[in-house]
C-alpha positions in Angstrom: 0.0 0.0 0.0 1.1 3.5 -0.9 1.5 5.7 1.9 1.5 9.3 1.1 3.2 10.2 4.5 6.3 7.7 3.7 6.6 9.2 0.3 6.2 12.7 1.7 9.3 11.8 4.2 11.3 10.6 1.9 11.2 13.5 0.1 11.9 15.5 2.8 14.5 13.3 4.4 16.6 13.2 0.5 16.2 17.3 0.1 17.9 17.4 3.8 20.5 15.1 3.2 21.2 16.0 -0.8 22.4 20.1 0.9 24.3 18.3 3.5 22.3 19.2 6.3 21.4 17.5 10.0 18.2 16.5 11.3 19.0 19.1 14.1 19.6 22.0 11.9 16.4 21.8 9.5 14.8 21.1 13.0 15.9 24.0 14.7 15.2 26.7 11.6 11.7 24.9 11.2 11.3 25.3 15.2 10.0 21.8 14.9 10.9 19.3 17.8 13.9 17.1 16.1 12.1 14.0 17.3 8.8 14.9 15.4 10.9 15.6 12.0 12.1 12.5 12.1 9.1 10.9 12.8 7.5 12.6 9.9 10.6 11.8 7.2 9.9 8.0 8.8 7.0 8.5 7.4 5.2 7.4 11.1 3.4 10.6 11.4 1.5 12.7 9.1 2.6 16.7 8.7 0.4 19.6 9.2 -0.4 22.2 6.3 1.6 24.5 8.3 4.4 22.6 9.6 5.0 21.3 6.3 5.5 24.7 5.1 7.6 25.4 8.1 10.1 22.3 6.7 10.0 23.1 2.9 10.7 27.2 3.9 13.8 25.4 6.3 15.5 23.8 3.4 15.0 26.3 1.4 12.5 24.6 -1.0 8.7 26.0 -2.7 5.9 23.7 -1.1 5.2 23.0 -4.6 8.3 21.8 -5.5 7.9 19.3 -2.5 4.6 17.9 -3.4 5.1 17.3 -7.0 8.0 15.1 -5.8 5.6 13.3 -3.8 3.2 13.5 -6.4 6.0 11.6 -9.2 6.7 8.8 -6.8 3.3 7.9 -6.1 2.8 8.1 -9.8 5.7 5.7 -10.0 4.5 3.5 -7.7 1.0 3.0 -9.0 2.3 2.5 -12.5 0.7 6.0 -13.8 1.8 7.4 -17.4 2.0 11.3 -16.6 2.1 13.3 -20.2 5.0 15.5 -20.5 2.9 17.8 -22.6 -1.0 19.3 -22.4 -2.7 17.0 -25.3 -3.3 19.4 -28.7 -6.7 20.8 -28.4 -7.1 20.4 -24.4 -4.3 23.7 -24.5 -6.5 25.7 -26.7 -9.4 25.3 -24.4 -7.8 25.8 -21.5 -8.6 29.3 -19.9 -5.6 30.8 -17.5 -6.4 30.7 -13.8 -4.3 34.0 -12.8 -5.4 37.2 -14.1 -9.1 35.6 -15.4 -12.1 37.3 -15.5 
């Protein structure tokens, strides 16, 4: 079974480790408890909205950023096909979000 907390700490747990950095320093600029970070890049707790954004603004990283790298290993594990491209005709009927109205 696909856990999105596991996947979620992973994530978190590579970004730390790939800019050299300590459980105890991501911890301490979060101002999250160093034993509840590594419970949540164990994956054996689930993060908050806000303590998530507390983490990703600690290493330095846009939330989005985060989840789509969540979001590509889940896709991995369940075998999903995500298209590199918008297919031709869904772009021309797409309306922008921002700015809209």
């Amino acid at each position: 079974m696909i856990l999105f907390r596991q996947e979620l700490g992973e994530v978190l747990r590579d970004a730390r480790r790939s800019q050299g950095r300590t459980l105890r320093q991501v911890s301490s600029d979060a101002r999250v408890s160093l034993g509840y970070l590594s419970e949540i890049e164990r994956g054996q707790k689930e993060a908050s909205s806000e303590l998530l954004v507390s983490v990703t603004d600690a290493l330095g990283l846009p939330l989005s950023f985060v989840l789509r790298e969540v979001s590509d290993r889940i896709a991995i594990a369940e075998q999903v096909t995500i298209p590199d491209t918008v297919p031709e005709g869904l772009a021309d009927d797409a309306k922008p979000l921002v700015g809209a109205r």
